[in-house]
C-alpha positions in Angstrom: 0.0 0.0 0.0 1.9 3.5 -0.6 -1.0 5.7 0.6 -3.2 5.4 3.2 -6.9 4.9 2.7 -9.3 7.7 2.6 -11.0 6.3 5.6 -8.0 5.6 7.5 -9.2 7.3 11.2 -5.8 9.1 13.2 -6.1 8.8 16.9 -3.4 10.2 19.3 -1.2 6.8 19.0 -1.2 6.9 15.8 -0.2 10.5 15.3 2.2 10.5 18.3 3.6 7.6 16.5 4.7 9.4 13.4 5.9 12.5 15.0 8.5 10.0 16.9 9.4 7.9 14.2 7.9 8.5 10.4 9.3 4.7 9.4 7.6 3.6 12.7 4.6 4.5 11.5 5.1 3.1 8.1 5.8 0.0 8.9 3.3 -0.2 11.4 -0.1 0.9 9.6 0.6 0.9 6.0 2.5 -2.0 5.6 1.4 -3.7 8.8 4.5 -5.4 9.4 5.0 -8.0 12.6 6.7 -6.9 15.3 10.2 -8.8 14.9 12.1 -7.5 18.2 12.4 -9.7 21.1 12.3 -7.3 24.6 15.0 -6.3 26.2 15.0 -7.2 29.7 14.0 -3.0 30.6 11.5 -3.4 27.7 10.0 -7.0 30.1 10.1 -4.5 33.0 8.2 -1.2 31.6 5.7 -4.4 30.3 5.4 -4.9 34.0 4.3 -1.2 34.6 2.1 -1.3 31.8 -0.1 -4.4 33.2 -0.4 -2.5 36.4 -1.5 0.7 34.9 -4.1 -1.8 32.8 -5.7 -3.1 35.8 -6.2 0.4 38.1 -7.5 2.0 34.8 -10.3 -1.7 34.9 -10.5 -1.3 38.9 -11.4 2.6 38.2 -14.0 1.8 35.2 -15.5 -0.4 37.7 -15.9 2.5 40.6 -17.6 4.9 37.7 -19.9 2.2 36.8 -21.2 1.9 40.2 -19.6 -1.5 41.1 -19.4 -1.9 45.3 -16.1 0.0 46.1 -15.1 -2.5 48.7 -15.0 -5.2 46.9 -13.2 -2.8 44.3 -10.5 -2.4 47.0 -10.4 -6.0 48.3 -9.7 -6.5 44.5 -7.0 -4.1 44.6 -5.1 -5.5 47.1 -5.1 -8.7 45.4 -2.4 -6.9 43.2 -0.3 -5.0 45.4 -0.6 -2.4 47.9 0.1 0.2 45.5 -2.9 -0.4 43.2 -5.0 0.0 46.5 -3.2 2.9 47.4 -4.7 4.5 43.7 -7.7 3.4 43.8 -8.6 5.0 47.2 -7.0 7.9 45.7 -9.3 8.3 43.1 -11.8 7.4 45.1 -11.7 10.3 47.7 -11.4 12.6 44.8 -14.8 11.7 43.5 -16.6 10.8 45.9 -20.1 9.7 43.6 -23.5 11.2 44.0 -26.4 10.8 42.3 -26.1 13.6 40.4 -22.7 13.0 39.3 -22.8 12.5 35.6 -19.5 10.5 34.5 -18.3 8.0 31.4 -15.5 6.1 32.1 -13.6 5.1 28.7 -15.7 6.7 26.6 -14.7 6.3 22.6 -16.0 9.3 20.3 -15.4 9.3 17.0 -15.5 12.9 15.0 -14.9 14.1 11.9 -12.5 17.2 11.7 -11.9 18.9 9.1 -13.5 15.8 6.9 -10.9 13.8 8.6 -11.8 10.8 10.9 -10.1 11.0 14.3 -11.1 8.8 17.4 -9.9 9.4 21.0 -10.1 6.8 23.9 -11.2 8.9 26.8 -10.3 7.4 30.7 -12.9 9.4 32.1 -15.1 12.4 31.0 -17.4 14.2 33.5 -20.1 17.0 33.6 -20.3 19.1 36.6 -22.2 22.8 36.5 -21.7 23.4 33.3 -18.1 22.2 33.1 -16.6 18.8 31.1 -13.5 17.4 32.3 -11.5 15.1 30.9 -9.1 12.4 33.2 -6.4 10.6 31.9 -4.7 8.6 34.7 -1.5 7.9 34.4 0.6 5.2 36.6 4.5 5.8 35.7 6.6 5.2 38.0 8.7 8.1 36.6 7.7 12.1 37.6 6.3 13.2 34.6 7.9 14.8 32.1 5.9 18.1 31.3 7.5 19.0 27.9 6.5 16.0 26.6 3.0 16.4 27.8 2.7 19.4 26.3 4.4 18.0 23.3 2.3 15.2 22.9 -0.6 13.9 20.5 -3.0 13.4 23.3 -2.4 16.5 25.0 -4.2 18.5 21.4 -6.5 16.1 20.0 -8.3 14.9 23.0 -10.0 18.2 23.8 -9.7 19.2 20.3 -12.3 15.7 18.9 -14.2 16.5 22.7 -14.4 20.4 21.8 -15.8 19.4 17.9 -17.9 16.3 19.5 -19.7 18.8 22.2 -20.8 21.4 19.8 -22.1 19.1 16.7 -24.2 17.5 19.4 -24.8 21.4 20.7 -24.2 20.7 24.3 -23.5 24.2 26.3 -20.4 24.1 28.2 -18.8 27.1 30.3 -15.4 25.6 29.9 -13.7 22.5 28.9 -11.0 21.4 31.2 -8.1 18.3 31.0 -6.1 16.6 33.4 -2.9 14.2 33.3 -3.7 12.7 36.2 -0.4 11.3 38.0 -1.7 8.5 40.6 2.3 8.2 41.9 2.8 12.1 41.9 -0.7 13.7 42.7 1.2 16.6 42.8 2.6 16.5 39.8 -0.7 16.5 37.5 -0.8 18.6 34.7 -4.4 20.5 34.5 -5.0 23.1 31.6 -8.6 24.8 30.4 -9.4 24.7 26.7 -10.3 27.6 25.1 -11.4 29.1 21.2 -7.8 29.6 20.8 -6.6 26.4 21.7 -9.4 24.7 19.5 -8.4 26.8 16.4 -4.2 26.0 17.3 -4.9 22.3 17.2 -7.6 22.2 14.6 -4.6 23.7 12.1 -2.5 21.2 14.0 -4.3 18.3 13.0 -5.2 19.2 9.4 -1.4 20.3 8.7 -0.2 16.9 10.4 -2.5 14.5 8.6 -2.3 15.8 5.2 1.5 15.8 5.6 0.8 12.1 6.3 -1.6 10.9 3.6 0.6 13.3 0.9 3.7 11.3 2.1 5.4 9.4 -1.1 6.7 5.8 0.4 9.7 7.1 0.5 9.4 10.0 2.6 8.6 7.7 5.9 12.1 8.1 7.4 13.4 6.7 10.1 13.8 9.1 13.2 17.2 10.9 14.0 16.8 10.5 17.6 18.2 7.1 19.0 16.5 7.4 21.8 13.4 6.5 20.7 14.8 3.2 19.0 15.1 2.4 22.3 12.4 0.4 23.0 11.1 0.4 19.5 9.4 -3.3 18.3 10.4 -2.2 14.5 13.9 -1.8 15.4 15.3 -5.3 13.8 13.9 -3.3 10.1 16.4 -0.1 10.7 19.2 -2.0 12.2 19.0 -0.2 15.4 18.3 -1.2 19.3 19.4 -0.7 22.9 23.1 -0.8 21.8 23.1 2.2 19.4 20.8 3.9 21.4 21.7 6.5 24.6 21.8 4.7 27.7 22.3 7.5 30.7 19.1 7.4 33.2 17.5 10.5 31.8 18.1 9.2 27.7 16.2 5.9 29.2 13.6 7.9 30.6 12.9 10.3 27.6 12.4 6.7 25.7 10.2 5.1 27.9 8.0 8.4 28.2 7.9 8.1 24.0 6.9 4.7 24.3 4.2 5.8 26.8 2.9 8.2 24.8 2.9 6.4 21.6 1.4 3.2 22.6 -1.7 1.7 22.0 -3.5 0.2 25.2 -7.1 -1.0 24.4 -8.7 -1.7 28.5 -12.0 -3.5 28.3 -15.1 -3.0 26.5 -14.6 0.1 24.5 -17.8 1.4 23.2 -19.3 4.9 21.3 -21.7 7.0 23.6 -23.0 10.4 23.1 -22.7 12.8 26.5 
C-alpha cells in the first residue's frame, strides 16, 4: 500500500507515533509489518508497569460504573498495595453522588476537518456546566511536562471532545483536561481549553495529517533521535536497538515516556456514547 486509505481514522497513537518515528509509523499501519524484536530485559520491566496501569484503569471503570467499592479495594489489594493505594486515591477525589454525571472510557469518533479521528477517553465528567477530561497515568517516573505538552493526546483529545460537544450542541462554560499522576498527585498537569486552543490544534491536526496521507513511500524516514529506537518493536527493520541507542538514566527515561505516549492500550469494552 503506498498511501493510506481515505477512511484511515488518526487517533493520538497513531499520530504521536509518526511524530516519533515517520518509518515507525510506516511500517506499522501501511505495511502492517510484525513486530520482529524480542524485549530487552527494561522493555519486560516497563511491560510490567504497563499491566499495572491496565488493571487500576479496569478497577477505576468499575468504581464509575457503580460497582461496590469495597469489593473494588479488596480487589486491589489482590495486586499490590500500590494499586490499593490508587484506587482509594481516586476514590476520595470523587466521591459519587447521584447527580454526578460520569463515562468512564468513553470512545468518540468525529470528523474534523473531513478527517476521521477517534480518541479513547479514561474518564469524562459533567459538573455545573463544566466537562472534564481524566487521563490517569501510573508511571513510575515524575512526569515529564514538555512531553506532555508536546504530545498527541495532550491536542486532540479536547480538540475531537471540543468538535464532539458542539455538533451535538451541548452548552459548556469551559472544557478542562487533566494528566492525572496516581504516583505524583502533585505533579498532575491541569489546563482549560479555550477558542484559541481549539483553532491551534484544529490547524495542528489538518497540517499533520495531510503531511501524512501526501507522504510518497519514500518520505517515511526513520527518526534521527536514538532514543526513541530504544524500546522500539520495529527496530530489527532499521538496524538499530538498545546498543546504538543513549543509555544515561535521563536518555532511558525520555524513551520510555515516547513509548508511553505512543502506545496503544485498548482496557475493556470500548464502546461509542453520546454525552
Amino acid at each position: 500500500m503506498d498511501k493510506l486509505p481515505d477512511n484511515f481514522v488518526f487517533s493520538q497513537s497513531n499520530l504521536q507515533n509518526f511524530m516519533d518515528c515517520a518509518l515507525r509509523f510506516k511500517l506499522r499501519y501501511l505495511e502492517r509489518m510484525p513486530w520482529p524484536a524480542p524485549f530487552t530485559l527494561e522493555a519486560q520491566g516497563f511491560e510490567a508497569e504497563r499491566k499495572a496501569g491496565d488493571t487500576i484503569h479496569r478497577l477505576i471503570r468499575g468504581y464509575f460504573e457503580g460497582l461496590d467499592p469495597l469489593s473494588l479495594l479488596n480487589n486491589a489489594l489482590l495486586h499490590g498495595e500500590l494499586t490499593e493505594v490508587w484506587l482509594r486515591q481516586v476514590m476520595d477525589a470523587f466521591p459519587l453522588s447521584e447527580s454526578d454525571t460520569y463515562r468512564a472510557e468513553l470512545r468518540i469518533d468525529q470528523t474534523l476537518g473531513g478527517v476521521p479521528a477517534t480518541a479513547i477517553y479514561d474518564l469524562v465528567g459533567q459538573e455545573s456546566g463544566k466537562v472534564l477530561i481524566i487521563d490517569w497515568k501510573s508511571s513510575s517516573r515524575r512526569p515529564n511536562f514538555r512531553r506532555i505538552r508536546e504530545s498527541a493526546q495532550k491536542r486532540l483529545f479536547p480538540l475531537v471532545m471540543a468538535a464532539h460537544l458542539q455538533e451535538w450542541q451541548t452548552e459548556y462554560s469551559n472544557l478542562e483536561m487533566t494528566f492525572w499522576e496516581l504516583n505524583f498527585p502533585e505533579s498532575s498537569f491541569r489546563f482549560i481549553y479555550n477558542q484559541d486552543l481549539y483553532a491551534a490544534d484544529l490547524a495542528w491536526f489538518m497540517e499533520l495529517t495531510a503531511q501524512i496521507k501526501n507522504l510518497s513511500p519514500e518520505g517515511f524516514q526513520a527518526t534521527d533521535d536514538l532514543r526513541k529506537c530504544r524500546y522500539c518493536q520495529y527496530q530489527s527493520y532499521c538496524r538499530r536497538g538498545p546498543a546504538e541507542a543513549p543509555e544515561a538514566k535521563e536518555d532511558r527515561d525520555e524513551a520510555i515516556d515516547a513509548m508511553i505516549q505512543a502506545g496503544e492500550i485498548e482496557i475493556g469494552d470500548l464502546r461509542v456514547e453520546p454525552l
